[in-house]
N, C-alpha and C positions, 0 to 999 in steps of 0.2 A: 309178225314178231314171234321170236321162241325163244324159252326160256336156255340161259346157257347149256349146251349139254354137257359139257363134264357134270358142272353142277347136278342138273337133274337126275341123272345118271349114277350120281355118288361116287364117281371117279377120280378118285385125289384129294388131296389138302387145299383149303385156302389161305394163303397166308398175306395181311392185311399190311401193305410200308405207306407209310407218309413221304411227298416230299422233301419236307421241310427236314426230315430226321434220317432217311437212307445215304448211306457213304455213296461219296463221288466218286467215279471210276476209275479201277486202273487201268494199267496203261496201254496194254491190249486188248481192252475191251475200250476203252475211248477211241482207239485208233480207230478201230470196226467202225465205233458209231461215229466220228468224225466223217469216215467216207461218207455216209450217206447227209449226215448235216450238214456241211462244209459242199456237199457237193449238188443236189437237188431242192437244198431249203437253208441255200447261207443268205437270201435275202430276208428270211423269216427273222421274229425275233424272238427270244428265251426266253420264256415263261414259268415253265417249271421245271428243275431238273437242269444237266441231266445226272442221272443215279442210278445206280449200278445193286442189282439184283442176282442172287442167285437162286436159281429153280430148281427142286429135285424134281427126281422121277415123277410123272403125272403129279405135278405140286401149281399149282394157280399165283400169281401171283394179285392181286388187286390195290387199286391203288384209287382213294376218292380225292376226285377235281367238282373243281366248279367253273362251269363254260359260261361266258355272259353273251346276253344279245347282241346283235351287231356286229360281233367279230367271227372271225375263223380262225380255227385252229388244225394243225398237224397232229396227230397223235403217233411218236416214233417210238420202235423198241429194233436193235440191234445186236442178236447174236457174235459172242468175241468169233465162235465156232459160227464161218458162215455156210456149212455143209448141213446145219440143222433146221428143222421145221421150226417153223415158232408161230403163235396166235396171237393177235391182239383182238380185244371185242372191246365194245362198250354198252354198258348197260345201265337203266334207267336205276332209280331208286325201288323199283317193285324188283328189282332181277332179270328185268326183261330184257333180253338183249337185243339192242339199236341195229349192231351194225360190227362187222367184224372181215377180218383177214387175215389167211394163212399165208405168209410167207414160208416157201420152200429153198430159200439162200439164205437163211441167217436173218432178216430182213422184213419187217411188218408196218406197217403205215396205214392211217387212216385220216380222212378230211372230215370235219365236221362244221357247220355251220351252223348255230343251234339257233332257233324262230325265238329263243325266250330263254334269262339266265337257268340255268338248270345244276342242278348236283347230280353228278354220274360216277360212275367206276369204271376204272379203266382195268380191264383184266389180260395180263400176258399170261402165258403156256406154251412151256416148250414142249408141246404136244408128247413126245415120247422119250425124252433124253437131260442129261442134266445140263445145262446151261450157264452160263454167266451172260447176262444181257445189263444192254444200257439203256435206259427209257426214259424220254423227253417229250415236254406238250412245247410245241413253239406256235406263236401266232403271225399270222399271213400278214403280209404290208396291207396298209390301208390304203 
């Protein structure tokens, strides 16, 4: 386990969105994240999201979920620009980070299957550029 590195590092802003309260997407940046939800996880189903984010320069975005036992979930974030790097991580409540992936297409996913309900943060980063991303938690059929 390591602690995120921007974080440790001091490289950037963090900047905290809820769910419940960040704008739905417009309409090129839905389009983006429809390819990949409509097309690798349209049997999933909608959990959280999805909302629509924009990241400045080395800016963090984080976002707190709570994942329950017994299920699985998707973690997606989709660049509108899919020429861009993007990171998605997740990290525990101490800052440690779980588990993470760099997409180099615009394009960041991660599975989770958590042993026990847990409170986590889901952190995106458009690594070096400014962004408009779309980011959704779907859960896997049962």
């Amino acid at each position: 386990m390591v602690v995120a590195p921007a974080l440790a590092a001091g490289c950037g802003s963090v900047q905290t969105y809820s769910f419940q309260t960040a704008p739905a997407p417009d309409r090129l940046p839905e389009l983006a994240f429809d390819e990949v939800r409509r097309g690798a996880y349209a049997d999933h189903r909608d959990l959280l999201g999805p909302v629509q984010i924009e990241l400045s320069h080395r800016e963090i975005a984080e976002f707190p979920v709570i994942l329950e036992q017994g299920h699985c979930y998707r973690l997606l974030a989709a660049a509108e620009e899919r020429t861009s790097e993007i990171r998605l991580a997740l990290l525990d409540e101490g800052f440690v980070e779980r588990m993470a992936e760099e997409g180099r297409k615009g394009v960041a996913t991660l599975y989770v299957c958590p042993e026990r309900t847990e409170n986590l943060l889901l952190n995106i980063d458009g690594v070096d550029s400014r962004l408009r991303v779309v980011v959704a938690v779907v859960q896997q059929p049962e």
